[in-house]
MARZA-430989 format. One record per residue: x, y, z of N, C-alpha, C in turn. Coordinates in steps of 0.2 Angstrom, whole numbers. Each point is the difference from the previous one (the first is absolute). Layout:
N
PT   n.c1   n.c2   n.c3  ca.c1  ca.c2  ca.c3   c.c1   c.c2   c.c3
PT      X      Y      Z      X      Y      Z      X      Y      Z
...
//
This chain:
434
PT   n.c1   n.c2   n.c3  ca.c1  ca.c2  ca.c3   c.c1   c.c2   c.c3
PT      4     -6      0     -4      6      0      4      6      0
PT      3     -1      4      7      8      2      5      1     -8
PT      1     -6     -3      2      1     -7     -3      2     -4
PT     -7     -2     -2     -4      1     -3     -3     10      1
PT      0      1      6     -1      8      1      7      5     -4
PT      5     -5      1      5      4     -1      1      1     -7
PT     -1     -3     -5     -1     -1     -6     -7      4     -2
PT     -3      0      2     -5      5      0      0      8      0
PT      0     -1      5      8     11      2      2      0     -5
PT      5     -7     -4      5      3     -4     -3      2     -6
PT     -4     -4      0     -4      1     -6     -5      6     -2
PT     -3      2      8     -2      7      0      3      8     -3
PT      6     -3      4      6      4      0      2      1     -7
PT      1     -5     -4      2      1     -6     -3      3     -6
PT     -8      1      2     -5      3     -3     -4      7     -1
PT      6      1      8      0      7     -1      4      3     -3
PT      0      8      0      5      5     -2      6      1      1
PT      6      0     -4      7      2      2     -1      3      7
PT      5      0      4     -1      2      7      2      8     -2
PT      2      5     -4      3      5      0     -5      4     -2
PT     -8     -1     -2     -4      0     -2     -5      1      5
PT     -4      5     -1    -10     -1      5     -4      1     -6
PT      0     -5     -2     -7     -2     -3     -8      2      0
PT      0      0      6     -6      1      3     -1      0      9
PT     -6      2      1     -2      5      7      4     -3      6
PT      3     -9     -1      0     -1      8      9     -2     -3
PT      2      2     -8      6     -1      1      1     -9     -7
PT      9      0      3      2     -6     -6     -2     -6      2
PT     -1      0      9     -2     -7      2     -6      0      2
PT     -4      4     -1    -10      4      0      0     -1      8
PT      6      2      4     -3     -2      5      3     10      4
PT      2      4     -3      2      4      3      7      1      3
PT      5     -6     -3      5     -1      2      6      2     -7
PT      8      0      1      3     -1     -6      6     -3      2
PT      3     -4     -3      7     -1      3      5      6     -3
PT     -2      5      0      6      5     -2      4      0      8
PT      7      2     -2      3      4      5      6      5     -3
PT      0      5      7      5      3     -3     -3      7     -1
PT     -7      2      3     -5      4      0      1      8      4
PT     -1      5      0      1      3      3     -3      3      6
PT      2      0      5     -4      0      9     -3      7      1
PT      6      7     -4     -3      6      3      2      4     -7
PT     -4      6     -3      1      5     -3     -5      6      1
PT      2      4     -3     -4      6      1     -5      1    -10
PT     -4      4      1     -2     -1     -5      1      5     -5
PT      8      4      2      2      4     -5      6     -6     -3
PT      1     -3      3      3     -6     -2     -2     -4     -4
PT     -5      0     -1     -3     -5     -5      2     -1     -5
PT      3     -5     -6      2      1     -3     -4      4     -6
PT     -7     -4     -2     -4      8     -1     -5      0      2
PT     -7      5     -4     -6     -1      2     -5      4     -5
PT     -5     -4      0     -5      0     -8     -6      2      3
PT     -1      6     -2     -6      4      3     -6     -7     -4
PT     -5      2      6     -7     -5     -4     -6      4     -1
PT     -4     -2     -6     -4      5     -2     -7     -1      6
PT     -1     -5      4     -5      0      6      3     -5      5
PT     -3     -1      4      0     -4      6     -2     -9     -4
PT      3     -3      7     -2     -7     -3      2     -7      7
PT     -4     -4      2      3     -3      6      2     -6     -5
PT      1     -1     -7      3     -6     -3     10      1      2
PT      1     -8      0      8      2     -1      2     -1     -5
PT      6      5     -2      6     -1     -5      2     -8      0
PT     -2      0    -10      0     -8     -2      9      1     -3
PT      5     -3      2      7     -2     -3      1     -5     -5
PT      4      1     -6      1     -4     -4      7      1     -4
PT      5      0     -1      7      1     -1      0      7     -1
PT      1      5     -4      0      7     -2     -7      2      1
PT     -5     -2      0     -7      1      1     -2      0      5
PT     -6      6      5     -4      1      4     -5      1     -3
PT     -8     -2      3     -5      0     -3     -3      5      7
PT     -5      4     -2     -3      3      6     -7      1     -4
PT     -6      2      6     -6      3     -2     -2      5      3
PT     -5      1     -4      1      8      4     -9      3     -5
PT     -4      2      6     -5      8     -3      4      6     -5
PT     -2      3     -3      3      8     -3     -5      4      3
PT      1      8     -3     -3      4      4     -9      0     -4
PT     -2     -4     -6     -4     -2     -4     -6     -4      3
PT      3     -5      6     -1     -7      1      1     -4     -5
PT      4     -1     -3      1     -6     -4      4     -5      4
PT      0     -6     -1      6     -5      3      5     -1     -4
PT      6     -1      2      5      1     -6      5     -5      4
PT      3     -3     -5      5     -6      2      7      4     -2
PT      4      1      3      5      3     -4      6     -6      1
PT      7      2     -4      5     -5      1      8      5      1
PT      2      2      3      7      2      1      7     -3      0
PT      2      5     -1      9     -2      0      2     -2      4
PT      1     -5      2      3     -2      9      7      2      0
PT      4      5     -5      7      2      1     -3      7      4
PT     -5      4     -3      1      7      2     -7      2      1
PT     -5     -5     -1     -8      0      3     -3      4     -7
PT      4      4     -6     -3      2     -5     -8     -4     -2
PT     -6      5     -3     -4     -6     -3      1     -2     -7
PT      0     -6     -1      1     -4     -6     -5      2     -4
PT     -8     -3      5     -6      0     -4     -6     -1      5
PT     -5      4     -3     -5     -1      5     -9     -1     -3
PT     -1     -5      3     -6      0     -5     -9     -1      3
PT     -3      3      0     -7     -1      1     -6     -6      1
PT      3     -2      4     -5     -7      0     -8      0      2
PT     -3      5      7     -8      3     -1      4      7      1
PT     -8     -1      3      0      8      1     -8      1      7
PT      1      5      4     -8      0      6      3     -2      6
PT      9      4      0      0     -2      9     -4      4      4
PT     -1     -4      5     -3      1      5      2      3      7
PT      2      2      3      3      0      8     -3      1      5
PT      1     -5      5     -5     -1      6      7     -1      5
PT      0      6      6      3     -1      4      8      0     -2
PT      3     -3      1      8     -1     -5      1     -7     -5
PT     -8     -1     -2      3     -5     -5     -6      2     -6
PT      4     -1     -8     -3      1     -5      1     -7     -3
PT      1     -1     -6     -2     -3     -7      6     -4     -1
PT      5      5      1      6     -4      1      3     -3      5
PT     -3     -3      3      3     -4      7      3     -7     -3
PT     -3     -5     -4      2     -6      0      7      2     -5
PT      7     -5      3      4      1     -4      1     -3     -6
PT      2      1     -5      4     -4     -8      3     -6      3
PT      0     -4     -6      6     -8      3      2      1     -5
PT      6     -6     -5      4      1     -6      3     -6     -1
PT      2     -4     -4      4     -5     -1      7      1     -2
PT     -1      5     -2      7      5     -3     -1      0     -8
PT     -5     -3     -4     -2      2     -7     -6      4      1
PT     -5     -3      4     -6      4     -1     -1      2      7
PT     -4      7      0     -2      4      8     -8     -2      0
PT     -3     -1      5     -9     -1      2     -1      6      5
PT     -5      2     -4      0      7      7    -10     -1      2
PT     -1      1      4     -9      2      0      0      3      7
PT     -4      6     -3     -3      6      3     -7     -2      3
PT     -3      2      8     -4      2      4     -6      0     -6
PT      2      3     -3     -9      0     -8      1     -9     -2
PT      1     -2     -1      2     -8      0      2      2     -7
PT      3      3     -4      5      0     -6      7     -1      3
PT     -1     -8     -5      5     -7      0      5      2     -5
PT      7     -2     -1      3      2     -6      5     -1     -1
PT      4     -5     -7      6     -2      1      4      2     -6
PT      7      5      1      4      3     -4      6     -2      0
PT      4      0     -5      7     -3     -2      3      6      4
PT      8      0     -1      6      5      4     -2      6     -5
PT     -1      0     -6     -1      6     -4     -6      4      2
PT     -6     -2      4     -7      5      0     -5     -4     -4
PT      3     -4     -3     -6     -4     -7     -6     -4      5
PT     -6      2     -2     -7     -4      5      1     -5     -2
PT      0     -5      2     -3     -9     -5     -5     -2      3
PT     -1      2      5     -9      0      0     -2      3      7
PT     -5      1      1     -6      2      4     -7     -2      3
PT     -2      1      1     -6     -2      7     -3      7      5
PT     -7     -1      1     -1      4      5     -5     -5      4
PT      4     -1      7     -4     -6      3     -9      5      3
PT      1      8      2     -4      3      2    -10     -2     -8
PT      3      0     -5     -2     -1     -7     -4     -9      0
PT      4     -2      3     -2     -9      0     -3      1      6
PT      1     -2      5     -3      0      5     -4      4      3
PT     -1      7      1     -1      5      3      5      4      2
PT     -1      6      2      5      5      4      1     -3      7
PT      7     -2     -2      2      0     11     -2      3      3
PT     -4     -5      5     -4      4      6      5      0      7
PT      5      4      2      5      1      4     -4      7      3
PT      2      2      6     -2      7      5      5      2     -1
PT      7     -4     -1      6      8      1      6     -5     -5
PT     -3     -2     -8      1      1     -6      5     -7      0
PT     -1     -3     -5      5     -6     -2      6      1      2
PT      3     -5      2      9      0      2      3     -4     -2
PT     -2     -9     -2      1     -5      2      4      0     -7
PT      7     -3     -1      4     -1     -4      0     -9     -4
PT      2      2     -7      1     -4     -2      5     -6      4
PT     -1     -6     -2      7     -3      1     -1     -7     -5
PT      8      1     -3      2     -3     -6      5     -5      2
PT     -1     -7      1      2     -5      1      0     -7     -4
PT      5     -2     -2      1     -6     -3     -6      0     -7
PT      1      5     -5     -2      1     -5     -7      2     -1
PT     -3      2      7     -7      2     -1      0      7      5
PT     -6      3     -6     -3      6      6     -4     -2      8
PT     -2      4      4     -2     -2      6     -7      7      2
PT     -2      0      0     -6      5      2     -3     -1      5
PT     -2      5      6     -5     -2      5     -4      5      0
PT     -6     -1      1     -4      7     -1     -6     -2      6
PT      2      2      8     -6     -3      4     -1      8      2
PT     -6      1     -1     -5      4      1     -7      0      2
PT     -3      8      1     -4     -2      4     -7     -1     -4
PT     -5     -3      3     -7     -3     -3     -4      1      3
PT     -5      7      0     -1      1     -6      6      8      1
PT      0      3     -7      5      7     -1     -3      4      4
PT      4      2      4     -2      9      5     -3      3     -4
PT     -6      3      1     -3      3     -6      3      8      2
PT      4      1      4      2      9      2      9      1     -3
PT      0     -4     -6      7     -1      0     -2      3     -9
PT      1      7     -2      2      2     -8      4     -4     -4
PT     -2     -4     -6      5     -1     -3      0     -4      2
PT      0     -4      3      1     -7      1     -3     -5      1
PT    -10      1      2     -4     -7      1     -5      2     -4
PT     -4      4     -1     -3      2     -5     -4     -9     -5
PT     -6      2     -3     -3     -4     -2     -2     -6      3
PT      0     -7     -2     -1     -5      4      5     -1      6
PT     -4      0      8      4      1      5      3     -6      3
PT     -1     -7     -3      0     -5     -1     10     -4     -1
PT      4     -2      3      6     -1      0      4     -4      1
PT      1     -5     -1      4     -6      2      8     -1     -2
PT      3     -3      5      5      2      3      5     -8     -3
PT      5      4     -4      3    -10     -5      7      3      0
PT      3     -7      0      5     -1     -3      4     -1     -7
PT      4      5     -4      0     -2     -7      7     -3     -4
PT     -1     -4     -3      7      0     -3      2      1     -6
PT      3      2     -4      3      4     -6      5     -3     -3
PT     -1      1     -4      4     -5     -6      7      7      0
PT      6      1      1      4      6     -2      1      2     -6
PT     -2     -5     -6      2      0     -6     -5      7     -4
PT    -10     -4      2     -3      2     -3     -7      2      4
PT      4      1      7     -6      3      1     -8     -2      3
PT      0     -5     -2     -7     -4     -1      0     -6     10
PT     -5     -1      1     -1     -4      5      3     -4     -1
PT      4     -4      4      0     -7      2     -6     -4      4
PT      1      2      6     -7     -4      4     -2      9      5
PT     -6      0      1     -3      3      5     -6     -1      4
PT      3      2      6     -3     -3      7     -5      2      4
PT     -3      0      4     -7      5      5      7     -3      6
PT     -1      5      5      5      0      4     -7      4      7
PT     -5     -5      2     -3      3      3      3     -2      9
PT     -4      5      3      2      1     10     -8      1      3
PT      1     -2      7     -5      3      2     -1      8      2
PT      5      1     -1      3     11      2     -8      4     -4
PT      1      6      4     -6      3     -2      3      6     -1
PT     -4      5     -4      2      5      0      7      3     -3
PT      3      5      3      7      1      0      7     -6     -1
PT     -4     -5      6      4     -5      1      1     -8     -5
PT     -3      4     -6      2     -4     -6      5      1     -5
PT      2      6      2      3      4     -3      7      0      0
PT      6     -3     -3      7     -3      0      6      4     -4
PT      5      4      3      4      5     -6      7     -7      1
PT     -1     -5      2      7     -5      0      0     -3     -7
PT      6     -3     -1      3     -1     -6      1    -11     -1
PT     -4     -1     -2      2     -8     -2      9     -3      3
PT      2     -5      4      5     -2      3      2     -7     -5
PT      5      0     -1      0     -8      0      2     -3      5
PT     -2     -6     -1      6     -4      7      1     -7     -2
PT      6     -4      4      1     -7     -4     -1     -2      7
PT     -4     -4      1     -3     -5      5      7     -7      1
PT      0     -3      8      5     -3      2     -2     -8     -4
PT     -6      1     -3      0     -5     -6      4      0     -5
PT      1      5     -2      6      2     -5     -8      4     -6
PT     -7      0      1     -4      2     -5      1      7      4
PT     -2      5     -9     -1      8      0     -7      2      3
PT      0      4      0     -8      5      2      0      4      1
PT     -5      5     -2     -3      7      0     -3      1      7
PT      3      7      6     -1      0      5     -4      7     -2
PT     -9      1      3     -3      7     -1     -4      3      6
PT      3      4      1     -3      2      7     -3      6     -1
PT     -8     -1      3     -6      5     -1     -7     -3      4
PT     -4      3     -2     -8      0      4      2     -5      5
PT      4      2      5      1     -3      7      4     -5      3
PT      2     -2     -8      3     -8      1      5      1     -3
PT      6     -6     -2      4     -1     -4      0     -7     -2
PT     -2     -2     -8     -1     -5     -3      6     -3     -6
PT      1     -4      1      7     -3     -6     -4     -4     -6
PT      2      0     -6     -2      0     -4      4     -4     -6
PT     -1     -4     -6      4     -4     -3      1      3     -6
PT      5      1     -1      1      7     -4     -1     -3     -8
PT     -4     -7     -2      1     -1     -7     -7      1      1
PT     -5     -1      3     -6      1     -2     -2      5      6
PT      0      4      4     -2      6      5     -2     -4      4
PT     -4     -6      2     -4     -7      5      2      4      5
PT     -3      0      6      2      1      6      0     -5      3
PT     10     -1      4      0     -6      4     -1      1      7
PT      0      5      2     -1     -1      8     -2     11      1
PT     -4      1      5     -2      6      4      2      0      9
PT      1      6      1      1      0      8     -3      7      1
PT     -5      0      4     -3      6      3      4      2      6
PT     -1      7      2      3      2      6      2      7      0
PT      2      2     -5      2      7     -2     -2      6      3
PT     -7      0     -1     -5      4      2     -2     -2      7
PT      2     -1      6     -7     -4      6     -4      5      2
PT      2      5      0     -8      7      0     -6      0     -2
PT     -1     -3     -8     -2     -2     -5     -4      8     -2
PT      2      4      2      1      6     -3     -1      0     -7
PT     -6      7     -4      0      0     -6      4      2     -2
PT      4      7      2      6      3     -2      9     -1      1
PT      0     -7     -1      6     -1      2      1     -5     -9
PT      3      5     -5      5     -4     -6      6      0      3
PT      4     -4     -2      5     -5     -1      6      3     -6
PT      5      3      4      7      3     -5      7     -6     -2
PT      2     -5      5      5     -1      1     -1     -5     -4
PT      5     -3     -2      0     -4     -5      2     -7      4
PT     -3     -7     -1      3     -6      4     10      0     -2
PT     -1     -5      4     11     -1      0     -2     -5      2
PT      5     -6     -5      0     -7     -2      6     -2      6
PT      0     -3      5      8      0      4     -2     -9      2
PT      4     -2     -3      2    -10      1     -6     -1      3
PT     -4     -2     -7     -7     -3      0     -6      3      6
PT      1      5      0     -6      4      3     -1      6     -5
PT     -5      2      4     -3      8     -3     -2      4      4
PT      5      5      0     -1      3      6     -5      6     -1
PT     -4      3      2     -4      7     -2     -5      2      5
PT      2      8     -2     -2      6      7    -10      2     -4
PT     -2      1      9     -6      2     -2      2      8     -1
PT     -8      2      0      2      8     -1     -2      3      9
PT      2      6      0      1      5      7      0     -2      4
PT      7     -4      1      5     -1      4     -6     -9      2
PT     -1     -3     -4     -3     -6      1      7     -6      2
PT     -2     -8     -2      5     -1      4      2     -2     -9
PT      9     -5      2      3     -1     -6     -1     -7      3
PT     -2     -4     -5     -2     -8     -3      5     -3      0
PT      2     -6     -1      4     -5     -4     -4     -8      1
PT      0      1     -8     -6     -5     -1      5     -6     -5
PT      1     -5      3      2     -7     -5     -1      0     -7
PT      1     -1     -5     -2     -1     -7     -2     -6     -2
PT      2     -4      2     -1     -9      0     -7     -2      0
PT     -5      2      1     -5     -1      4     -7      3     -6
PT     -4     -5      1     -7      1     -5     -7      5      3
PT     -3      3     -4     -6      2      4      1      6      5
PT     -6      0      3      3      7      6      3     -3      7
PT      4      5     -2      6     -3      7      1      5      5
PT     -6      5      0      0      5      7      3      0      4
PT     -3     -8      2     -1     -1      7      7     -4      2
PT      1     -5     -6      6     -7      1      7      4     -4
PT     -1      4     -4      5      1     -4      7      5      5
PT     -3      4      3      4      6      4      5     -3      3
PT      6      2      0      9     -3      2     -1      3      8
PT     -1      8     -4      3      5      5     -5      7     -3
PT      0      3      9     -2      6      0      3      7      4
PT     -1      6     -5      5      4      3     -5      5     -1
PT      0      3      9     -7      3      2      1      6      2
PT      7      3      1     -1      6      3      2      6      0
PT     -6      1     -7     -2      7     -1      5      3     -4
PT      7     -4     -2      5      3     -3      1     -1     -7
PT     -7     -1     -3      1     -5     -5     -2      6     -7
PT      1     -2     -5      0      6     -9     -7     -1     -2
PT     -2      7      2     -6      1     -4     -1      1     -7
PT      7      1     -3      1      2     -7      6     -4     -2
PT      5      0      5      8     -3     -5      0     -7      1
PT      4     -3     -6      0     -8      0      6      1      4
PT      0     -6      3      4     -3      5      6     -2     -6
PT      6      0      2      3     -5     -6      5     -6      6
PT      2     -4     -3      4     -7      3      7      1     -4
PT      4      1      8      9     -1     -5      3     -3      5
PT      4     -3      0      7      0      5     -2     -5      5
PT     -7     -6     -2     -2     -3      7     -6      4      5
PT      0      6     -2     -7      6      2     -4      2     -2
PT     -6      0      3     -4      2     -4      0     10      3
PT      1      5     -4      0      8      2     -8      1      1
PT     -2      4      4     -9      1     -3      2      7      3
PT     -3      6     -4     -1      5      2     -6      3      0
PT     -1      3      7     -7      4      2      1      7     -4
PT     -3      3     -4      4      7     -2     -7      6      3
PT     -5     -4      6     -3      7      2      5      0      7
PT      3     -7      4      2      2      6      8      2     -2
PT      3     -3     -6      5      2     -2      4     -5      4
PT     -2     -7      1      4     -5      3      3     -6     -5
PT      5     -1     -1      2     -7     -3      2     -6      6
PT     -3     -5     -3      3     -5      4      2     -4     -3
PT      5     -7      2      3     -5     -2     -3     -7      2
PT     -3     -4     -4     -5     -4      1      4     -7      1
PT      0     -6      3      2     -6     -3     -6     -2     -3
PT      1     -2     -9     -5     -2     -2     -3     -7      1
PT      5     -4      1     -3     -5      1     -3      0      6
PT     -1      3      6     -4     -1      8     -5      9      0
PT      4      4     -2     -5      7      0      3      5      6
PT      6     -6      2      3      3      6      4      5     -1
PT     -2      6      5      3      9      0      7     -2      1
PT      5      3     -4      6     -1      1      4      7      0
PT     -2      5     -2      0      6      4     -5      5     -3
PT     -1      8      1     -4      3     -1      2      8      2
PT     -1      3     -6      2      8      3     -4      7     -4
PT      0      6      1     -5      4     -2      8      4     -5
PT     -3      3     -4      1      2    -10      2      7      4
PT      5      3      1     -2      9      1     -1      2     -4
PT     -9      4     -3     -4      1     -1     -6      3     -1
PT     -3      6      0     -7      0      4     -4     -2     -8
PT      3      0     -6     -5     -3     -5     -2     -7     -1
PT     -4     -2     -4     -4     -5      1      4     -3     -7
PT      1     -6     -2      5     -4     -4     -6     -4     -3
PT      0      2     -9     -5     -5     -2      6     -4     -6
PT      6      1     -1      2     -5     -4      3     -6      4
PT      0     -5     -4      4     -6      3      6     -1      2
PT      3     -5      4      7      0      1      4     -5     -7
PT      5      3     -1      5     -4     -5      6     -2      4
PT      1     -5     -2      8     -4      6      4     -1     -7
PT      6      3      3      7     -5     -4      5      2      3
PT      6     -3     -1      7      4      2      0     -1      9
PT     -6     -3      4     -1      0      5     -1      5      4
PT     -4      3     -5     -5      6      2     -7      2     -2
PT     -5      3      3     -7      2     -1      0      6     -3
PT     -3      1     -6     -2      7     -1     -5      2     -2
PT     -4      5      2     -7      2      0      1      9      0
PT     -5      3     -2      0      7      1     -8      2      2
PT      0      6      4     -6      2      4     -5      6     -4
PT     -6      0      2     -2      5     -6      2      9      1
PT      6      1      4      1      5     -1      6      1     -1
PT      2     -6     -6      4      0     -4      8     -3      4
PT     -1     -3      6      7     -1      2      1     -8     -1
PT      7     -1     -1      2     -7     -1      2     -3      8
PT     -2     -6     -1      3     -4      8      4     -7     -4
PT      7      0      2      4     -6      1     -1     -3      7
PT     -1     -6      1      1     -4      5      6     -7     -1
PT      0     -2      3      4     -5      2     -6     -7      1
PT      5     -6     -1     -6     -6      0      3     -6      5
PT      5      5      4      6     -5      4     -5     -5      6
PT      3      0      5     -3     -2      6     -4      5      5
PT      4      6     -4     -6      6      5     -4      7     -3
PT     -2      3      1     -4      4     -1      7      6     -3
PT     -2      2     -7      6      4      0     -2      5     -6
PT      0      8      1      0      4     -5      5      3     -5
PT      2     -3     -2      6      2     -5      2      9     -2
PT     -7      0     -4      0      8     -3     -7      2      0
PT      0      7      0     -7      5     -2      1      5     -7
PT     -1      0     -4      1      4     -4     -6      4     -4
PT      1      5      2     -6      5     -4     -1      0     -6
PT     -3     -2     -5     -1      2     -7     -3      7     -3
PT     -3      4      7     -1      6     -3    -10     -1     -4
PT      1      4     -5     -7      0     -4     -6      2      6
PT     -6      0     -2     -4     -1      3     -5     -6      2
PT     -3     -2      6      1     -5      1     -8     -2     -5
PT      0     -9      3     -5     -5     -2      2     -5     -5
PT      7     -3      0      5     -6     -2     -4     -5      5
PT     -2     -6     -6     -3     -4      0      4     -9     -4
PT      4      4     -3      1     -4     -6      9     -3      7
PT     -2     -8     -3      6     -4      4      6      3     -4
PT      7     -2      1      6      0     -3      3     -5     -3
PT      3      2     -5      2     -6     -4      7     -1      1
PT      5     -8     -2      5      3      0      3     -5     -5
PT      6      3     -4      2     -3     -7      7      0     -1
PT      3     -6      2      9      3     -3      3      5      4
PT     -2      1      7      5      3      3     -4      7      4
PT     -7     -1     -4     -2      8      1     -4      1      1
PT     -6      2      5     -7      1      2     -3      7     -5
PT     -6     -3      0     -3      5     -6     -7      1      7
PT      2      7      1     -6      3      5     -6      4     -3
PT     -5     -2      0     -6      5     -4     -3      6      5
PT      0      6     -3     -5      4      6     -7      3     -3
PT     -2      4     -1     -6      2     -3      3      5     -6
PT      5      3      2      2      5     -6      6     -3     -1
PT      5     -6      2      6     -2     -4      0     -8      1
PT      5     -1     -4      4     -5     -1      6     -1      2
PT      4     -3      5      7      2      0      2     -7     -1
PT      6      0     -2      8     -7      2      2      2      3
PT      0     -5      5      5      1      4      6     -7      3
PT      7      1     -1      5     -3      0      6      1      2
PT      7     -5      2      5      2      2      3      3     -6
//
């Protein structure tokens, strides 16, 4: 069995993206990790090696591909626009219009979910549910508007939920609410009727492969999911789709969407306002995943058939430290969870759930992008634009704080590619590098 996993990994491993690369939202190893080292711990942001003014705000992250950055981005028109930059000097190469009718609620608009890429072709889709796959030059090869097929996404604070491109398929999750808010412009209108699926995309061409009902008992707000499809390789050595939303977190068989197993818990208020941000994390055969507003954080078995509420839970971690918006990531033997309204990280054993240490962020802003590990270090940035390094050792350790300046409501996580973290804020793009 322990052979058969490990061949597994490798095989996972294989299927990703050069490690020098971010591909996409959670990275080369989709897990928010990279094996780079050699990283830089502290700079100022005149130091940067550059920085690419952005035509609007966006919580997506900078997509990495050798010479290539892809970003999204509103203009001052509301169009959505996929642009492609120089990764030498941030110049734009080219920039192209894929909808158009952003919206902004709060601090999040149209552009929230981020691009993924193979390194031939880029897949971007926008909050409007315009779907779309373009070569390195700008050329469309096709398009979709899922709002057009299905109806207009019915979200309260607007689509988020990212692509994710694994092992030669596209990935969609669209869990939403049923029936549409009717107090929401622009985006429930007509039939208020909505159902909430799993999709899969051929990347070639566009078209279906299987699509799924992905129904909950959640009501209300609480059907409502901005987290992003997981893979995971079960201690059986098989693959699965991890999707956490309307209350629960369910694994799925990624050749036909089937759902193999659900675990409720998420929610125990059963509150109708409580959606779901954080995205599950796959860590040696569990799934680990946070409720919303300071709910507890799960770890539910994968092995196992049916709903597993009650049988399936390893471990729970109950206190009140837990991400109501950042995905937890898994490195070094630890799982990191960050709270970014109390501004606490802590250090989880994932396999027991056991606190191995815990300490508060100096900060008084609230952190909505995720943490990135490499080089044995955390980085995340808060929305009043400061970056935090931490340490991933045996103890609770702040590295650096560095201001990026701009104005705040940075949402968008950090990427990082061959040596160099690419930080997004609402008006720039920087590299940063030794």
């Amino acid at each position: 069995m322990k052979t058969l996993l490990i061949l597994a990994l490798l095989a996972f491993a294989t299927l990703t993206a050069r490690a020098e690369n971010w591909p996409q939202w959670r990275g080369p190893l989709l897990n928010g990790t990279s094996p780079e080292t050699g990283l830089p711990m502290t700079w100022t942001r005149e130091t940067a090696k550059w920085s690419a003014p952005m035509p609007g705000p966006s919580g997506a992250s900078p997509i990495v591909w050798g010479d290539t950055i892809f970003v999204t981005s509103p203009d001052e028109n509301k169009n959505l626009d996929l642009l492609a930059l120089n990764r030498k000097d941030g110049s734009v190469r080219w920039k192209k219009e894929i909808g158009t009718g952003d919206i902004t609620k709060g601090r999040a608009n149209m552009a929230s979910p981020s691009p993924v890429t193979d390194g031939k072709t880029v897949y971007v889709l926008f909050g409007t549910g315009d779907f779309a796959a373009l070569d390195f030059s700008g050329k469309v090869l096709w398009s979709r508007n899922l709002s057009s097929e299905y109806g207009r996404l019915s979200f309260n604070w607007i689509y988020g939920s990212s692509p994710l491109l694994w092992q030669g398929k596209l990935y969609l999750q669209v869990l939403q609410r049923n029936p549409a808010p009717p107090d929401y412009p622009g985006q429930a209108g007509g039939d208020p009727a909505r159902e909430s699926f799993l999709l899969c995309v051929d990347p070639a061409t566009g078209k279906n492969i299987w699509k799924v009902t992905r129904t909950t008992t959640a009501h209300d707000e609480s059907q409502e999911s901005f987290g992003t499809p997981v893979p995971a390789v079960g201690k059986d050595g098989k693959t699965q789709l991890l999707i956490s939303g309307g209350d629960c977190v369910s694994g799925h068989d990624p050749a036909t969407g089937a759902e193999l197993w659900r675990g409720y818990g998420l929610n125990p208020t059963k509150r109708g306002d409580m959606r779901l941000v954080p995205s599950p994390v796959s860590v040696d055969g569990l799934a680990v995943a946070a409720g919303p507003k300071k709910g507890p954080l799960l770890a539910f078995r994968t092995d196992m058939k049916g709903d597993i509420s009650d049988t399936g839970v390893t471990w729970r971690f109950e206190e009140k430290r837990t991400p109501d918006v950042c995905t937890p990531v898994y490195y070094q033997g630890k799982l990191f969870v960050l709270d970014g309204d109390s501004h606490t990280l802590t250090a989880l054993d994932p396999k027991t759930g056991e606190k191995k240490w815990q300490g508060e962020i100096p900060t008084r802003a609230v952190v909505r992008s995720s943490p990135v590990a490499a080089d044995g270090k955390l980085y995340f940035i808060d929305e009043k634009n400061n970056v935090f390094v931490t340490g991933t050792g045996d103890q609770f350790e702040v590295l650096a704080n560095i201001p990026m300046g701009d104005s705040e409501g940075t949402r968008a996580t950090i990427a990082i590619s061959n040596g160099d973290l690419f930080i997004r804020t609402p008006q720039a793009l920087y590299c940063v590098g030794k």
